[in-house]
C-alpha positions as CSV (number, residue, x, y, z in Angstrom):
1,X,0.0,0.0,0.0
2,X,1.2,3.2,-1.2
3,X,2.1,5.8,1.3
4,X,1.2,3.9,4.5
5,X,4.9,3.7,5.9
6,X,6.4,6.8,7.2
7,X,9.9,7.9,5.7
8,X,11.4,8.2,8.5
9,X,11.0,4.4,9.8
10,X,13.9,2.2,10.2
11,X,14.4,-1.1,11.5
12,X,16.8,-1.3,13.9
13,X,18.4,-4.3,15.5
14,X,20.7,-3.1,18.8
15,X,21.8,-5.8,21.7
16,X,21.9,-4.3,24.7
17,X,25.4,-3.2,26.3
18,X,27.8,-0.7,26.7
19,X,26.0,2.6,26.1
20,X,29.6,4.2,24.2
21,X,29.2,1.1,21.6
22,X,25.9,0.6,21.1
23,X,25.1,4.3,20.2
24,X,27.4,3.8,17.5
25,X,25.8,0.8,16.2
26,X,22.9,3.0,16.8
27,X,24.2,6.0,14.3
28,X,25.4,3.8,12.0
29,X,22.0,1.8,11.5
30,X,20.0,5.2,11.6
31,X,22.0,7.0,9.4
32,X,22.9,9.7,11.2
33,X,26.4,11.7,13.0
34,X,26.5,11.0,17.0
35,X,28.7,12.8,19.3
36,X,29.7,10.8,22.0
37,X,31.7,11.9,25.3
38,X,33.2,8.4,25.3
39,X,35.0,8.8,28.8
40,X,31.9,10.7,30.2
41,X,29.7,7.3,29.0
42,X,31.8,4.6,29.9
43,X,30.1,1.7,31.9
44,X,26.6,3.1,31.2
45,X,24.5,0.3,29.6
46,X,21.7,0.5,27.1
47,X,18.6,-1.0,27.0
48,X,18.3,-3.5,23.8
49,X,15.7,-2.1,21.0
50,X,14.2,-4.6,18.0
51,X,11.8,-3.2,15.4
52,X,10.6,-0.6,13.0
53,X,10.5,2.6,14.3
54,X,11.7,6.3,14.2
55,X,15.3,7.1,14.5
56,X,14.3,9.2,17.7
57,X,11.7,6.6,19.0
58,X,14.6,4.4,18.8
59,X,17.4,6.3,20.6
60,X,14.9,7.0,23.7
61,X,13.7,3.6,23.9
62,X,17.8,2.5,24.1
63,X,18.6,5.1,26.8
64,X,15.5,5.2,29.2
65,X,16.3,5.2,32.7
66,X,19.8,5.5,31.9
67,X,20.6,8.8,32.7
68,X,21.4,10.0,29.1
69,X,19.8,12.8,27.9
70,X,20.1,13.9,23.8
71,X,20.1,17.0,21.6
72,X,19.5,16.6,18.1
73,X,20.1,19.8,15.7
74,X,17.9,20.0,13.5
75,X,19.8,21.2,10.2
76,X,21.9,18.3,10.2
77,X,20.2,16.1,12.2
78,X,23.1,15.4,14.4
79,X,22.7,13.9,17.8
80,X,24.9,14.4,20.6
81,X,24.4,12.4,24.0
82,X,25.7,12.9,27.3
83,X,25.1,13.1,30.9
84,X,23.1,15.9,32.3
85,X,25.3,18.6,33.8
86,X,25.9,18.6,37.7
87,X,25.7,21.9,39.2
């Protein structure tokens, strides 16, 4: 059927594991540039993520109740991850 899947659907297929390597499998299966603090996310694990969904939809799902917030810019659609600030 002709226009009934959105564009912006992929399927991804992530294991679960350390948050600095799977994000990368992550950008590399959406198709899009992340920008990692790789010393700042080390030992943080990610939730595992199966399915056809949005590129977004699929990053949130991996990094609930981790601790990891995003920003993604939206003229290059960039995403850069990292932990919230302390102040």
């Amino acid at each position: 059927m002709l226009g009934c899947q959105k564009e912006d659907e992929i399927h991804f297929s992530i294991e679960s594991g350390n948050a600095v390597k799977t994000l990368k499998v992550f950008a590399i299966q959406a198709g899009v540039e992340i920008l990692i603090d790789e010393n700042e996310l080390e030992g943080i694990q990610t939730r595992s993520i199966e399915g056809t969904m949005t590129k977004i939809d699929a990053l949130e799902l991996m990094i609930f109740e981790t601790g990891i917030v995003y920003n993604r810019d939206q003229e290059t659609d960039a995403i850069a991850v990292s932990l919230p600030q302390k102040e």
